[in-house]
C-alpha positions as CSV (number, residue, x, y, z in Angstrom):
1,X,-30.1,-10.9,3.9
2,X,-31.9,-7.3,4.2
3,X,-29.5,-4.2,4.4
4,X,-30.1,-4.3,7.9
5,X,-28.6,-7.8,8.9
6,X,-25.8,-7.4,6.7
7,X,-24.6,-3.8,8.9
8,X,-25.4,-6.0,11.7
9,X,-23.2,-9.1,10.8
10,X,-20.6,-7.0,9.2
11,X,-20.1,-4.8,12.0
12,X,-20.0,-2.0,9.7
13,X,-22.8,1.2,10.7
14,X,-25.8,1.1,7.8
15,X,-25.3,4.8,7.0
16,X,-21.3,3.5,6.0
17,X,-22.8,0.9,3.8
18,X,-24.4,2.9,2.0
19,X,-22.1,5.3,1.1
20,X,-19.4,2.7,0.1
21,X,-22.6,1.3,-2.5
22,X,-23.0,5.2,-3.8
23,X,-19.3,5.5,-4.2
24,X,-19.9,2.3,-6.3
25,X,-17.3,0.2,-3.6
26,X,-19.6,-2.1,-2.9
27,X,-22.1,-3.4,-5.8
28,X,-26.1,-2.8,-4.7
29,X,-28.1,-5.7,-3.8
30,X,-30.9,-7.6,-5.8
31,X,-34.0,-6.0,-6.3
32,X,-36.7,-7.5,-4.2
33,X,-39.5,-4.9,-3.8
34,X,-39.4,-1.5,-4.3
35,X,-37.1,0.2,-1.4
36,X,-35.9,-3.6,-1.0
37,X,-32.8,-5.1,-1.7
38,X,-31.3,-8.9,-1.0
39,X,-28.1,-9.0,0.1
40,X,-25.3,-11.7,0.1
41,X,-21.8,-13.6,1.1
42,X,-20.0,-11.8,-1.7
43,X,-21.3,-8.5,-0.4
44,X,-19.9,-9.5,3.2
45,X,-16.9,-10.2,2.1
46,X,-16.5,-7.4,0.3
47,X,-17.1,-5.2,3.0
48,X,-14.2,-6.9,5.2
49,X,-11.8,-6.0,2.3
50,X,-13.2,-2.7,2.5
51,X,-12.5,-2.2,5.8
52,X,-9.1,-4.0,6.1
53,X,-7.8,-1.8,3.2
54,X,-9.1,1.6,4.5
55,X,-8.9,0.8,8.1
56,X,-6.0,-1.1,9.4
57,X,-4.5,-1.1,6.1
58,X,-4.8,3.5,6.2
59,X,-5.4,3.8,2.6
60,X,-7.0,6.4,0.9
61,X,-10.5,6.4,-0.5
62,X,-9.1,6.5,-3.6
63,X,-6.2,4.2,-3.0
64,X,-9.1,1.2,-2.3
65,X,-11.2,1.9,-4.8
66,X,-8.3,1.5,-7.9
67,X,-7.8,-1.9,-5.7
68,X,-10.9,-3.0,-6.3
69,X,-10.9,-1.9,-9.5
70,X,-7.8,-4.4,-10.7
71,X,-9.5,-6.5,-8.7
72,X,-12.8,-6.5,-10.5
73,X,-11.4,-6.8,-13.6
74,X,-11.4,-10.6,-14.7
75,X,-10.1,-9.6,-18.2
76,X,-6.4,-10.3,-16.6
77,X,-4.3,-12.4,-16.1
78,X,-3.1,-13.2,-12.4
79,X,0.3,-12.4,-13.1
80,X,-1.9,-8.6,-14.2
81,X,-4.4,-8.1,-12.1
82,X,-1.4,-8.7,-9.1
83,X,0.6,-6.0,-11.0
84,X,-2.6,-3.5,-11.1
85,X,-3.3,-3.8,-7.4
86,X,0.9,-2.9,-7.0
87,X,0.5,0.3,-8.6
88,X,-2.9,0.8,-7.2
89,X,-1.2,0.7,-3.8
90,X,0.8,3.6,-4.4
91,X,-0.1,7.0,-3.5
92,X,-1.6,9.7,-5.6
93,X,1.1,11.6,-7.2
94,X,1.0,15.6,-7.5
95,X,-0.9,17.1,-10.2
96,X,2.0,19.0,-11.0
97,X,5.7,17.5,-11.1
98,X,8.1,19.6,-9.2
99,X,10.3,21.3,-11.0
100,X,13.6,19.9,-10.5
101,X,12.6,15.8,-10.4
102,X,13.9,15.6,-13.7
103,X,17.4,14.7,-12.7
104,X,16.1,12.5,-9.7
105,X,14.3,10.4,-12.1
106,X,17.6,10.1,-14.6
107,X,18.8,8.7,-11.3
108,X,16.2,6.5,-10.3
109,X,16.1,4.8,-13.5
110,X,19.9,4.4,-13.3
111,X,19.5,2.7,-10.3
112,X,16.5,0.2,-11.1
113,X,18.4,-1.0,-13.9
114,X,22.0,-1.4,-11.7
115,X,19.8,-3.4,-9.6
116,X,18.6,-5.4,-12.1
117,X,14.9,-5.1,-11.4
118,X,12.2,-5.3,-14.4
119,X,10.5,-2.7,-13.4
120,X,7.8,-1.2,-16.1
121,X,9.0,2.4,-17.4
122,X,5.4,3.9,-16.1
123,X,5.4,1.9,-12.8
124,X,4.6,4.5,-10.5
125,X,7.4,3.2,-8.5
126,X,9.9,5.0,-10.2
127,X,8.1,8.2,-10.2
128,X,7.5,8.2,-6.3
129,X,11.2,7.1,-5.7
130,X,12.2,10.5,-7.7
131,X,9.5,12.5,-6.1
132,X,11.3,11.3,-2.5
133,X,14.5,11.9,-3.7
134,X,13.9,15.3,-4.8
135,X,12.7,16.4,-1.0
136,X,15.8,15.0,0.4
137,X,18.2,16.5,-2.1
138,X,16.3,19.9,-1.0
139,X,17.2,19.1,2.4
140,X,21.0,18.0,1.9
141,X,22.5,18.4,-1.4
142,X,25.2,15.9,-0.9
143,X,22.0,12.8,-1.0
144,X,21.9,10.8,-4.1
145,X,20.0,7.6,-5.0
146,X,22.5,5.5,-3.8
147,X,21.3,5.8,0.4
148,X,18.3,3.8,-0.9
149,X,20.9,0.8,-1.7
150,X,20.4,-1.3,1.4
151,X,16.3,-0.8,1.5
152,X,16.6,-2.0,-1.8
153,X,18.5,-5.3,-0.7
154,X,16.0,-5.6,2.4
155,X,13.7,-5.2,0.1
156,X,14.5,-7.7,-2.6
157,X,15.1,-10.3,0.6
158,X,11.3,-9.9,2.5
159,X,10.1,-10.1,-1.4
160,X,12.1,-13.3,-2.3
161,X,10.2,-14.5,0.9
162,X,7.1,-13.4,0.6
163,X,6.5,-15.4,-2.6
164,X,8.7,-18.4,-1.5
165,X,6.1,-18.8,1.8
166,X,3.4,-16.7,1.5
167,X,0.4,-17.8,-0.6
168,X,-0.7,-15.7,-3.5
169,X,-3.0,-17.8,-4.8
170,X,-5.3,-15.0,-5.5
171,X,-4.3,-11.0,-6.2
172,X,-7.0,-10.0,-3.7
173,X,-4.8,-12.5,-1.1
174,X,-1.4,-10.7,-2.7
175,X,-3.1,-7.0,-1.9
176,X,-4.4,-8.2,1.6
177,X,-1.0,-9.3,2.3
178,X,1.5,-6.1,0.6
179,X,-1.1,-3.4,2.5
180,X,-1.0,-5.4,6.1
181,X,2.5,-6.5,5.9
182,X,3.6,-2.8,5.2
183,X,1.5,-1.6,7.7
184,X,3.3,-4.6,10.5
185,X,6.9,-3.4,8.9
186,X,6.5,0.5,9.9
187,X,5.7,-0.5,13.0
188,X,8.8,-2.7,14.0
189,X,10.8,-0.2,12.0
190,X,9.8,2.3,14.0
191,X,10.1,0.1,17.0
192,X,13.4,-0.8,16.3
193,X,14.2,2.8,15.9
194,X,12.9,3.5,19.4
195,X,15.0,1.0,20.8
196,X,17.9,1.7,18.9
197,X,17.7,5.0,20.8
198,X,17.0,3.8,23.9
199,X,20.3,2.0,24.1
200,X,21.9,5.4,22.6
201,X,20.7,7.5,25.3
202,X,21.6,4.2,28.1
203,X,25.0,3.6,26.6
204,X,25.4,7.7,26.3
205,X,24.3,8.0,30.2
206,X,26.6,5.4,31.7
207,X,29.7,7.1,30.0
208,X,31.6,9.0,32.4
209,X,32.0,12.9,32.3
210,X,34.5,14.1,30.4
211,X,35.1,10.6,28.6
C-alpha cells in the first residue's frame, strides 16, 4: 500500500506518519520509484502499537520509543526482552539525583529484599521508589518506606494474576497489557477514591449537630 492508504486505513494523519518514520518509530517503506515507497501489514500494526502506547497508554515520546527498542531487539530472550520493556515503562529519571535520596534508597532496598522480590540492583524501580519517597519525607518527616507495605501486597496479588490468566505469549502482548492495565487501575483507584468520599461527606451530613 502507498503512504497514502496506509494514513487512510490506520486512521492516523499522513503528516503523523511521517514524523514517527523520521523519529525512526516506524521503519520506512520499500523503495518503489523515486518519492515512492510500498508499505505493509507489519507497518500497520506497528502504527496501532504506536498509538496505543502514546495515546491511551499517555507515554512519553521517549518512553515508546525505548519500548520499541526492547521490542526490536530479537537478540533476547523472552524472559529479556519482557524485562526491557519493564524498565522501558518507567519514567525518565532527573538528570541530577536530589540531594538527600541517599537514605531513601538505603530504605528502598531494605524493603525489596524484606519483601522478598528479585528485583535487579539497577532496575529503575528502586531508584523511582526513592525518588517518591524523598518528596513525601519533605512533606512529612514522620513517612518511611513502610506506607508502601500494602501497595506492595496489592501489587504482588494483581501480578500473581496477571501471569496466572493473562497471556504473555509475546513481550509486545506483556507491554500492551502493563501500560493499558495501569492506565484501567488509576482510573478505578481514583474512582474508588471519589466514592470513598462521597459516602464521607453522606455519612458526615446525616450526623446530627453537635454529635
Amino acid at each position: 500500500m502507498r503512504i497514502s492508504d496506509l494514513a487512510r486505513i490506520s486512521g492516523v494523519p499522513l503528516p503523523t506518519i511521517k514524523f514517527y518514520i523520521r523519529e525512526r518509530l516506524l521503519p520506512p517503506g520499500r523503495p518503489t520509484a523515486r518519492n515512492q515507497a510500498e508499505y505493509g501489514e507489519e507497518h500497520l500494526a506497528r502504527l496501532q502499537l504506536i498509538r496505543v502506547l502514546a495515546g491511551i497508554g499517555r507515554l512519553s515520546l521517549s518512553s515508546v520509543r525505548r519500548v520499541l527498542a526492547a521490542l526490536d531487539d530479537k537478540g533476547l530472550s523472552l524472559g529479556a526482552q519482557c524485562r526491557a520493556t519493564i524498565w522501558a515503562l518507567f519514567p525518565d529519571q532527573p538528570e541530577e539525583d536530589a540531594p538527600d535520596v541517599g537514605p531513601a534508597r538505603v530504605q528502598v532496598d531494605d524493603f525489596i529484599d524484606r519483601l522478598g522480590w528479585a528485583v535487579d540492583a539497577a532496575s529503575p524501580g528502586r531508584d523511582t521508589l526513592a525518588h517518591v519517597l524523598t518528596a513525601l519525607q519533605r512533606l512529612d518527616a514522620d513517612c518511611d518506606i513502610d506506607v508502601f507495605s500494602e501497595h506492595a501486597e496489592s501489587a504482588a496479588r494483581i501480578v500473581t494474576h496477571e501471569f496466572r490468566h493473562e497471556s504473555a505469549h509475546s513481550a509486545t502482548a506483556m507491554a500492551v497489557w502493563n501500560v493499558l492495565s495501569e492506565v484501567a487501575f488509576e482510573a478505578m483507584r481514583r474512582m474508588a477514591q471519589e466514592s470513598h468520599l462521597a459516602g464521607c461527606c453522606a455519612a458526615s451530613a446525616e450526623r446530627p449537630a453537635g454529635a
